[in-house]
C-alpha positions in Angstrom: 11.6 -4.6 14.8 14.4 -5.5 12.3 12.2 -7.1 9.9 9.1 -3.9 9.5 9.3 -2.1 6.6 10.9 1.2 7.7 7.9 3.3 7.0 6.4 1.7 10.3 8.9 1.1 11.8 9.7 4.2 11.8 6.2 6.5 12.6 5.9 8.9 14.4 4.1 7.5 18.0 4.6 11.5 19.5 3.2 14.7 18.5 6.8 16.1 18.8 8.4 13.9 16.3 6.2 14.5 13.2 8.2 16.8 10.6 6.8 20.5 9.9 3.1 20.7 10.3 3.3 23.1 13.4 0.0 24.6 13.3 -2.0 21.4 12.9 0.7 20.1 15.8 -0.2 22.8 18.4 -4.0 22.1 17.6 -4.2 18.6 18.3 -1.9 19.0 21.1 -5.0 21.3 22.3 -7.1 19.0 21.6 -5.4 16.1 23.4 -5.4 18.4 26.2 -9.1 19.6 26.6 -10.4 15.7 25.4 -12.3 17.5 22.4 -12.3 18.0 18.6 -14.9 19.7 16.0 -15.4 17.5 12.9 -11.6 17.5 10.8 -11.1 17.2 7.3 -7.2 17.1 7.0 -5.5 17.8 3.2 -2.9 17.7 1.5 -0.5 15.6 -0.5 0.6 11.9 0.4 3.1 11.1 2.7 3.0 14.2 5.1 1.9 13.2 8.3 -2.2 13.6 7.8 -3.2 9.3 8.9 0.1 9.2 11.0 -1.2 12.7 13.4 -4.7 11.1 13.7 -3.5 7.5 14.7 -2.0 9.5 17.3 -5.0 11.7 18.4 -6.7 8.6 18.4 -4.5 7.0 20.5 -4.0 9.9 23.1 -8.2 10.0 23.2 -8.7 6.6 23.8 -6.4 4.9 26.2 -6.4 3.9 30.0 -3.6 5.1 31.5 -5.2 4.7 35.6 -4.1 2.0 37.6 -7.6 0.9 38.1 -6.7 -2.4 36.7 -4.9 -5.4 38.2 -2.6 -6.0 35.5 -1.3 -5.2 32.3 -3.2 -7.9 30.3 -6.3 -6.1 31.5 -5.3 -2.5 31.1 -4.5 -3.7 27.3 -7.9 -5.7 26.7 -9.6 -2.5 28.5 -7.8 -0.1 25.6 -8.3 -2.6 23.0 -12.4 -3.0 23.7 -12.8 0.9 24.4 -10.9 1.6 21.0 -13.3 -0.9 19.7 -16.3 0.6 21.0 -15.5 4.3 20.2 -13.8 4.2 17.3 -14.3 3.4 13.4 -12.3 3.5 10.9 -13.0 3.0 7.3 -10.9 3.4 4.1 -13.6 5.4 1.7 -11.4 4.3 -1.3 -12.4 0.7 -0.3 -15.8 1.1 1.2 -17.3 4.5 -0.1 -20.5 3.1 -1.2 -24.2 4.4 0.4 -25.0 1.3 1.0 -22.0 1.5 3.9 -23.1 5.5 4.7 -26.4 4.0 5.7 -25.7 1.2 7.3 -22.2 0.9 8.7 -21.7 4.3 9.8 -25.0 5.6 10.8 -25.2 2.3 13.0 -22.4 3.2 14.6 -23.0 6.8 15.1 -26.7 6.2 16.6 -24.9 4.2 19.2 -25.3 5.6 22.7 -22.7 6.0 24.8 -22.4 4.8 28.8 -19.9 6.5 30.3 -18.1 4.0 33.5 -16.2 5.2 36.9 -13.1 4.4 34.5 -14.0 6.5 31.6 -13.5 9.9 33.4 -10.8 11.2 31.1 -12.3 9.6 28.0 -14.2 11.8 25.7 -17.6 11.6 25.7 -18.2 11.2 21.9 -17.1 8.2 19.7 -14.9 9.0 16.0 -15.5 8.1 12.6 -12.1 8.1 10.7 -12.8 8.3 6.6 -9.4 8.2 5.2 -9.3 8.4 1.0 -12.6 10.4 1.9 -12.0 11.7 -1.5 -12.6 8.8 -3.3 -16.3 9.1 -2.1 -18.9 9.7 -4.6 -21.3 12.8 -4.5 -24.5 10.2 -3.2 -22.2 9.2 -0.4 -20.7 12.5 0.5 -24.5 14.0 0.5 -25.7 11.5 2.7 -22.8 11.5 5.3 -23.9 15.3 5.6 -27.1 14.3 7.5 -25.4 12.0 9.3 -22.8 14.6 10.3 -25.6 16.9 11.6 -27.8 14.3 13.1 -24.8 12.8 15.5 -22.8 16.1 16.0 -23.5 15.5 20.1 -22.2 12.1 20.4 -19.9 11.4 17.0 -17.2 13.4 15.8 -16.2 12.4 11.9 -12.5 12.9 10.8 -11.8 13.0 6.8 -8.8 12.7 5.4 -8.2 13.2 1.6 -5.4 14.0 -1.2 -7.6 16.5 -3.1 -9.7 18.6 -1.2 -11.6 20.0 -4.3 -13.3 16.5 -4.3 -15.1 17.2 -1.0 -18.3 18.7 -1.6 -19.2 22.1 -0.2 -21.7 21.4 2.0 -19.5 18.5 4.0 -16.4 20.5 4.2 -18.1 23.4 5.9 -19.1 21.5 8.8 -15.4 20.7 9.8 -12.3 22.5 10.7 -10.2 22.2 7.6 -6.3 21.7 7.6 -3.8 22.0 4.8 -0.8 19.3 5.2 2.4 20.9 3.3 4.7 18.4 1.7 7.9 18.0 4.0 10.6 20.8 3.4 13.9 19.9 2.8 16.0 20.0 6.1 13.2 18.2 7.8 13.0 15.5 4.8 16.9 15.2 5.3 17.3 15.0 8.7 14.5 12.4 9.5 16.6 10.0 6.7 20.1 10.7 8.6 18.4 9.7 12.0 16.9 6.6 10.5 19.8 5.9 8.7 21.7 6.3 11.7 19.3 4.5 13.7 20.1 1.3 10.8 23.6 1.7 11.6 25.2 3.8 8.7 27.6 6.3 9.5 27.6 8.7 6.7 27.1 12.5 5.4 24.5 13.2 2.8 25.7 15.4 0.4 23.2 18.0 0.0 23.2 17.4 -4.3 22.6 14.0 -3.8 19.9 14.7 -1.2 18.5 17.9 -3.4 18.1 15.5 -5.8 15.9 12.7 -4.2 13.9 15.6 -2.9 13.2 16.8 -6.1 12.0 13.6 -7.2 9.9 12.9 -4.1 8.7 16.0 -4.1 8.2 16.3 0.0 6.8 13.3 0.8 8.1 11.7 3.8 6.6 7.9 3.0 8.0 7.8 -0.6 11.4 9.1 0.6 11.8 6.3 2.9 10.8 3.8 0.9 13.4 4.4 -1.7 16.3 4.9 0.8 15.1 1.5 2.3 15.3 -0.1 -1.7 19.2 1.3 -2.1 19.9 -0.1 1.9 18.6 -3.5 0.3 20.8 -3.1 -2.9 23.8 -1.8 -1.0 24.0 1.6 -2.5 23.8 3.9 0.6 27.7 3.6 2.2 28.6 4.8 -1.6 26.0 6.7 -2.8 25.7 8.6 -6.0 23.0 10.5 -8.3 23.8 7.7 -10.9 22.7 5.1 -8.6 19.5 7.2 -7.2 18.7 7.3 -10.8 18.6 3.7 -11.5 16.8 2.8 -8.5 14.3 5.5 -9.5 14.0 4.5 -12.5 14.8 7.8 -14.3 14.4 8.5 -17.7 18.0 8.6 -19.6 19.0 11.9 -20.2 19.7 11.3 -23.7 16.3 9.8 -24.2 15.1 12.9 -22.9 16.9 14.9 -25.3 16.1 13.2 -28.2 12.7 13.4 -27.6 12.3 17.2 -27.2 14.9 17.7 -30.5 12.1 15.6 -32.3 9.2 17.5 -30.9 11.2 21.2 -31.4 11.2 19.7 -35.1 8.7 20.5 -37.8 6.0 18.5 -38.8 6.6 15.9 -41.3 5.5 12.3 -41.8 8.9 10.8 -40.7 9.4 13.2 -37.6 6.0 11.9 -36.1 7.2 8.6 -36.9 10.1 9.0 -35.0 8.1 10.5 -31.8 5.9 7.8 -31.6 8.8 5.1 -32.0 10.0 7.5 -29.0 6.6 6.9 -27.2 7.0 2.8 -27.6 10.4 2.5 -26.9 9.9 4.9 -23.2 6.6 2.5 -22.3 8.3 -1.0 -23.5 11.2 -0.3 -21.0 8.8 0.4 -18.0 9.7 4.3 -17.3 7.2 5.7 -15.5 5.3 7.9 -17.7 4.7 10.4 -15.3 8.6 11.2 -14.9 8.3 12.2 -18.9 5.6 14.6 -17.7 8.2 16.4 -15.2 10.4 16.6 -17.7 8.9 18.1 -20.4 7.7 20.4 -18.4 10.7 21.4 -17.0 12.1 21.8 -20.6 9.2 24.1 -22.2 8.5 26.2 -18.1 12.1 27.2 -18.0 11.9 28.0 -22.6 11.7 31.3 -24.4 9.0 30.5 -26.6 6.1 32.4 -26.5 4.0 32.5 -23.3 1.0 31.9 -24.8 2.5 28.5 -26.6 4.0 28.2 -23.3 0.5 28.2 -21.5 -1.2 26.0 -24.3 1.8 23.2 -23.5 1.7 23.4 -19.7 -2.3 23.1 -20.0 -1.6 20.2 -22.1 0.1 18.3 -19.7 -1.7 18.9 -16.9 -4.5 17.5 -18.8 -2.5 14.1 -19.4 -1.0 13.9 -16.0 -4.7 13.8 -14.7 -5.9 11.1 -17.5 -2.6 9.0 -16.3 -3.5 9.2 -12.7 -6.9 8.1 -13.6 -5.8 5.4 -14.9 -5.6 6.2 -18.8 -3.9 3.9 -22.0 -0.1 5.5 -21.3 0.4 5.0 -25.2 -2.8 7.0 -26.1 -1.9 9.9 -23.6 1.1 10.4 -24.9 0.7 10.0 -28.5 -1.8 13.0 -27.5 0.6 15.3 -25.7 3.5 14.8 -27.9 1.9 15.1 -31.3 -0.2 18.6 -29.8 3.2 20.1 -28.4 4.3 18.9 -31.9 2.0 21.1 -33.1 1.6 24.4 -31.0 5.4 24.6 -31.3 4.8 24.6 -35.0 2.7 27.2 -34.6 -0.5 25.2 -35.7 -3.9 25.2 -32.9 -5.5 21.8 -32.6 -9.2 22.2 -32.2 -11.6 19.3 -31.2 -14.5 18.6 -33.2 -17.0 16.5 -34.0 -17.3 17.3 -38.0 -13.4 17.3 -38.3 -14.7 17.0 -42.4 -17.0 19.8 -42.0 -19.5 17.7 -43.7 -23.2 20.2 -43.5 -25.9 17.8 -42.6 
């Protein structure tokens, strides 16, 4: 155990231990108990529990616990060939085609089931887990609806996704939805102390210190752990400060920060947009991560007294970047894009996109 990344070393194998999530907790605690579940499409943002609760549903659903067998070698090749048998589980991200709607899964859900002597407290309906089922594309999502319908009586399908606005109508009506909330902060702080403690560390958090890594992970679980396992590794933790969390983060430098919004708060001249984009070059050429800026800035211009409706243009703005960067977007482009249009609406002047900029009449 000393050598697993802390993340699985450190999941939750109970319903009782996972953090917050109480409603979706005393549903599949229901559902344990009565050996039946609807079709689930679980929500929400990463690191809060959603693959973690079904690997545990999963588990509780299919797994001998008699004493029907001789020997323990037996009981676990019984579980492992039963878990084989009723369960698949594909990551849509990776395998979100038709082609594997049609063949893969629909093979597996027109599978009959024999139920055994021994299978008395199994469920009598195999699951299909889709995790990333928002990476799907419309064809595929479409097609799994049939399937869906078709199977209902034997195959129960379980989606789990980061954006449940990708998920099109028609597939998300047929399940029981459930929102995951990102971790709050006592339940973010005291699942670090008890792994912490669990690593041998004997120390208090300070709750600025803490209030600050929580604002930068912003409630989820997996990302917290991971960094606190990256300053044990460095030797931070036993003298822990925000300067240190910084580094390791990788936070933008506050004066780099300030510089930036001086130049952008400036008016428009040839040299000032200069300056911004030598801004731009020199935040990308050190490896900040881009969408830190984003935080920032808005953080600077939510919390401002200009105008609201400048306000609301801004905030729009980078929004708009923050989803081209996520998509995988040039980082130099985007920002050039944000910074020179707050340049702008904080000058007072309205960018509007064209394709005549010249106003040439054809």
């Amino acid at each position: 155990m000393n050598n697993k990344i802390w993340v699985e070393k450190y999941r939750p194998t109970d319903i009782s231990k996972i953090v917050n999530q109480d409603e979706i907790k005393l549903f599949i605690e229901g559902a344990i108990r009565e050996k039946n579940i609807p079709h689930l499409l679980l929500y929400g943002s990463p690191g809060t529990g959603k693959t973690t609760i079904i690997n545990i549903l999963i588990k509780s659903l299919y797994t001998y616990t008699n004493n029907e067998f001789p020997d323990k070698f037996t009981l676990f090749e019984e579980n492992r060939k039963l878990k084989s048998d009723r369960v698949l589980s594909l990551n849509a991200s990776d395998e979100r085609g038709i082609k594997v709607i049609r063949e893969k899964i629909k093979t597996f859900a027109n599978l009959a089931i024999i139920q055994s002597s021994k299978d008395v407290n199994i469920p009598p309906f195999k699951v299909i887990v889709l995790d990333e089922a928002d990476a799907m594309s419309s064809d595929s999502q479409f097609a799994l609806r049939r399937i869906m319908e078709k199977y209902s009586t034997t195959t129960r399908f379980i989606l789990i996704c980061n954006y449940v606005t990708k998920i099109i109508a028609p597939l998300a009506s047929r399940c029981s939805k459930f929102r995951f909330q990102p971790i709050n902060y006592s339940g973010s702080k005291e699942t670090i102390e008890y792994i912490l403690q669990k690593e041998g560390y004997k120390i208090i958090l300070s709750d600025e210190i803490y209030n600050y890594i929580y604002n930068n992970t912003n409630g989820d679980m997996r990302k917290t752990i991971t960094l606190f396992q990256r300053l044990n590794y460095i030797g931070y933790i036993n003298d822990l400060t925000i300067d240190k969390v910084r580094e390791v983060i990788g936070e933008i430098p506050d004066d780099i920060i300030n510089n930036l919004i001086s130049l952008l708060n400036n008016k428009i001249t040839i040299q000032n947009q200069i300056n911004i984009y030598k801004e731009i070059k020199n935040i990308i050429s050190n490896g900040f991560n881009c969408l830190l800026l984003l935080n920032h800035l808005y953080n600077n211009y939510i919390n401002d007294i200009i105008d609201d409706k400048i306000k609301g243009k801004i905030i729009i703005k980078l929004s708009e970047i923050d989803n081209r960067l996520n998509e995988g977007s040039i980082e130099i482009i985007q920002l050039t894009d944000l910074l020179f249009t707050i340049n702008g609406l904080v000058n007072g002047i309205n960018y509007k996109i064209t394709n005549n900029p010249f106003n040439i009449t054809v």
